[in-house]
C-alpha positions in Angstrom: 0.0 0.0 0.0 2.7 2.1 1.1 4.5 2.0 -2.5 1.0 2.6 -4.2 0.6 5.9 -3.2 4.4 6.6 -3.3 4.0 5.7 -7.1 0.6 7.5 -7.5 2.2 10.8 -5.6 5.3 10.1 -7.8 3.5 9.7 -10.8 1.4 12.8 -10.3 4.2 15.0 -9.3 5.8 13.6 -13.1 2.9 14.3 -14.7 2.3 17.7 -13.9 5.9 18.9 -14.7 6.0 17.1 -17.5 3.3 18.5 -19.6 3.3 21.8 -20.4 1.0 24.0 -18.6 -1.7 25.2 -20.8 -5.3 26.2 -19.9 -7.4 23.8 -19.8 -5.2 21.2 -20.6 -6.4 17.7 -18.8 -3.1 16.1 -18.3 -2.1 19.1 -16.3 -5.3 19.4 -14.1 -5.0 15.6 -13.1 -1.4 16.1 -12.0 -2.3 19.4 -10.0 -5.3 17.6 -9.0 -3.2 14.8 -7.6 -0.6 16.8 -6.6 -3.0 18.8 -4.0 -4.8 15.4 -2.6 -2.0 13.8 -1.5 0.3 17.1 0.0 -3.3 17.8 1.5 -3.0 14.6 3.5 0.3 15.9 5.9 -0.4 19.5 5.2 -4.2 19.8 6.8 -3.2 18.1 9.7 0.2 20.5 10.1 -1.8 23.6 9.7 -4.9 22.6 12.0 -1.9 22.1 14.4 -0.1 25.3 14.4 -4.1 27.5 13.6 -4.6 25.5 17.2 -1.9 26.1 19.0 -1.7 29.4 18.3 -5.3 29.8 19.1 -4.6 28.8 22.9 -1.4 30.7 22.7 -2.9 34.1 21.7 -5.9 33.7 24.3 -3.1 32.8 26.5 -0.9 36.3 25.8 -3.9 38.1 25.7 -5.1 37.2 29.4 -1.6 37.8 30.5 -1.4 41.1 28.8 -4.7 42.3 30.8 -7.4 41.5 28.4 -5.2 43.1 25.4 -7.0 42.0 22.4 -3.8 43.3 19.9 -1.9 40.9 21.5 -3.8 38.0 21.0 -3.9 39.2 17.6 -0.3 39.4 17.0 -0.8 36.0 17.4 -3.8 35.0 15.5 -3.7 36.4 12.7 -0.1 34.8 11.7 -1.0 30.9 12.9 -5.0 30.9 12.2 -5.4 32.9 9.0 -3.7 31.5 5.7 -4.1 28.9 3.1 -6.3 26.2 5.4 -6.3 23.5 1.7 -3.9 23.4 -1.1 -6.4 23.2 -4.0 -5.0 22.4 -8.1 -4.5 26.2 -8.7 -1.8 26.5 -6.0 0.2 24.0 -8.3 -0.8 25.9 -11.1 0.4 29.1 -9.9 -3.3 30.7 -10.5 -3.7 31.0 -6.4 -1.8 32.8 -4.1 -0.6 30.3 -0.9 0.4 31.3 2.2 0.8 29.1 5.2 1.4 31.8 8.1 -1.5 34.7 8.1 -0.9 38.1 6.7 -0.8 41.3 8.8 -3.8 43.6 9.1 -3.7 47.4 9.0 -4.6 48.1 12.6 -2.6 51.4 12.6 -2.4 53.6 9.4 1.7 53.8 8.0 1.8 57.5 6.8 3.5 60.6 7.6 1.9 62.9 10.2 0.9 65.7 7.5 -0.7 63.1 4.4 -4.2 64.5 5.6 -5.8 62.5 2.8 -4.4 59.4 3.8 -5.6 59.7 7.5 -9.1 60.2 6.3 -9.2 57.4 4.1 -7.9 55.2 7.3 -10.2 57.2 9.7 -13.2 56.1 7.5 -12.6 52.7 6.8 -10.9 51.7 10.5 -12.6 54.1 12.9 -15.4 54.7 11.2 -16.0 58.6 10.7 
């Protein structure tokens, strides 16, 4: 069993690089296809892992820092945002992946006197 899906994950793997990527081409979407299955079966489990742990770990800073809910954030928004299931167009290089969670814009990046700026932030963060 244990060379079966070796040789199936091998053969997928093969397949996709082997045929040249063109839109809708089906050799290509079974590879990709294939491809995604069988790194979804470690990678789900890793990422439910880390999304958890850093769940606990966050509520955990975030009690210790008095109720501070940025720094529970600081946590979850790296370990439980992100790519949750690698899907054919991550292969493909039509998806974006990303395993750890981007940052959000909790606190605008401008210069003190880009008026404009702030008001644009002001509106869509604070909203005024």
């Amino acid at each position: 069993m244990r060379r079966l899906v070796a040789g199936l994950l091998l053969g997928g793997m093969l397949l996709a690089r082997a045929v040249p990527a063109a839109a809708g081409d089906a050799a290509s979407e079974v590879g990709w296809t294939l491809e995604a299955f069988f790194s979804n079966l470690w990678y789900v489990p890793t990422k439910a892992v880390v999304a958890t742990v850093g769940l606990v770990t966050g509520g955990v800073v975030g009690l210790i820092d008095g109720g501070d809910e940025r720094a529970a954030y600081a946590i979850w928004v790296p370990t439980a945002s992100g790519t949750y299931i690698l899907t054919p167009g991550h292969f493909a290089g039509s998806r974006p992946f990303a395993f750890w969670g981007r940052d959000y814009a909790d606190t605008p990046s401008l210069r003190a006197h880009d008026t404009e700026a702030t008001r644009i932030y002001d509106a869509k963060y604070r909203g005024n």
